[in-house]
N, C-alpha and C positions, 0 to 999 in steps of 0.2 A: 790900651795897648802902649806898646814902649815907642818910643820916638827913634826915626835913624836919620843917618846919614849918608850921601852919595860920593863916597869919594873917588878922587879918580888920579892914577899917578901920571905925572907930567915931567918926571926927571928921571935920567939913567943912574944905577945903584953901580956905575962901575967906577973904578977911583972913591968910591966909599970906605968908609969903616963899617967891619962886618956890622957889628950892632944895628947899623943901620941898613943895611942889606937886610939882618934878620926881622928888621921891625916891620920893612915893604915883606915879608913870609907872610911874617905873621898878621898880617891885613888881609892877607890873599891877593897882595900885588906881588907881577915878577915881570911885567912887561910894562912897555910905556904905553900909554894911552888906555889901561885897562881902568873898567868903573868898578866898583864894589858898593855894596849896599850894605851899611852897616850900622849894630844896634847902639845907641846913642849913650854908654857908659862913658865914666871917668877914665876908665882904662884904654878905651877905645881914644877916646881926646889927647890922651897923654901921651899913643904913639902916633898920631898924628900930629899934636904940636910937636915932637920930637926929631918927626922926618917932614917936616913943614914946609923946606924947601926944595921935596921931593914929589910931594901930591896938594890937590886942592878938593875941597869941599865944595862940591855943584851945587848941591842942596843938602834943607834939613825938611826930614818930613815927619807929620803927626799920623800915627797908623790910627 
Protein backbone atom coordinates (compact mmCIF):
# COMPACT_ATOMS: atom_id res chain seq x y z
CA UNK A 1 0.00 0.00 0.00
CA UNK A 2 1.04 3.66 -0.64
CA UNK A 3 2.52 5.47 2.30
CA UNK A 4 0.73 9.01 3.61
CA UNK A 5 0.87 11.70 5.35
CA UNK A 6 -1.18 13.86 8.12
CA UNK A 7 -1.09 17.16 7.44
CA UNK A 8 -2.54 19.74 9.31
CA UNK A 9 -2.74 23.63 8.54
CA UNK A 10 -1.57 26.03 11.25
CA UNK A 11 -1.35 29.45 9.38
CA UNK A 12 -3.95 31.86 7.85
CA UNK A 13 -3.85 31.99 3.70
CA UNK A 14 -4.87 35.81 4.27
CA UNK A 15 -2.23 38.40 3.17
CA UNK A 16 -1.09 35.64 0.91
CA UNK A 17 -0.10 35.31 -2.61
CA UNK A 18 -2.93 33.53 -4.45
CA UNK A 19 -0.66 30.66 -5.55
CA UNK A 20 -0.45 30.08 -2.20
CA UNK A 21 -4.04 30.29 -1.09
CA UNK A 22 -4.48 27.82 -4.28
CA UNK A 23 -1.83 25.28 -3.08
CA UNK A 24 -3.85 25.18 0.84
CA UNK A 25 -7.20 24.26 -2.08
CA UNK A 26 -5.58 22.16 -3.59
CA UNK A 27 -4.55 20.02 -0.34
CA UNK A 28 -8.00 20.28 0.86
CA UNK A 29 -6.98 22.84 3.46
CA UNK A 30 -9.22 26.14 3.70
CA UNK A 31 -9.32 26.48 7.43
CA UNK A 32 -6.82 26.63 10.22
CA UNK A 33 -6.54 23.83 12.41
CA UNK A 34 -7.87 21.52 9.68
CA UNK A 35 -5.97 17.77 9.19
CA UNK A 36 -5.84 16.02 6.07
CA UNK A 37 -4.61 12.68 5.32
CA UNK A 38 -2.75 12.51 2.39
CA UNK A 39 -1.16 10.02 -0.23
CA UNK A 40 2.74 10.34 0.20
CA UNK A 41 3.77 11.57 -3.71
CA UNK A 42 6.41 13.96 -4.82
CA UNK A 43 3.73 16.14 -5.82
CA UNK A 44 2.04 16.04 -2.79
CA UNK A 45 5.72 17.04 -0.75
CA UNK A 46 6.21 19.76 -3.24
CA UNK A 47 3.14 21.75 -2.13
CA UNK A 48 3.78 21.20 1.18
CA UNK A 49 7.43 22.31 1.02
CA UNK A 50 6.04 25.22 -0.92
CA UNK A 51 3.45 26.40 1.70
CA UNK A 52 5.66 25.13 4.58
CA UNK A 53 5.15 27.84 6.67
CA UNK A 54 1.53 27.49 6.49
CA UNK A 55 0.93 23.71 7.59
CA UNK A 56 2.94 20.87 9.42
CA UNK A 57 3.25 17.30 8.86
CA UNK A 58 1.84 15.24 12.41
CA UNK A 59 2.83 12.21 10.90
CA UNK A 60 3.81 9.73 8.22
CA UNK A 61 2.22 6.55 7.90
CA UNK A 62 2.88 2.99 6.22
CA UNK A 63 -0.67 1.58 5.07
Amino acid sequence: MAKTIVVKQTGSPIRRPAKQRQTLIGLGLNKMHKTRELEDTPAVRGMVNKISHMVEIIEERDN
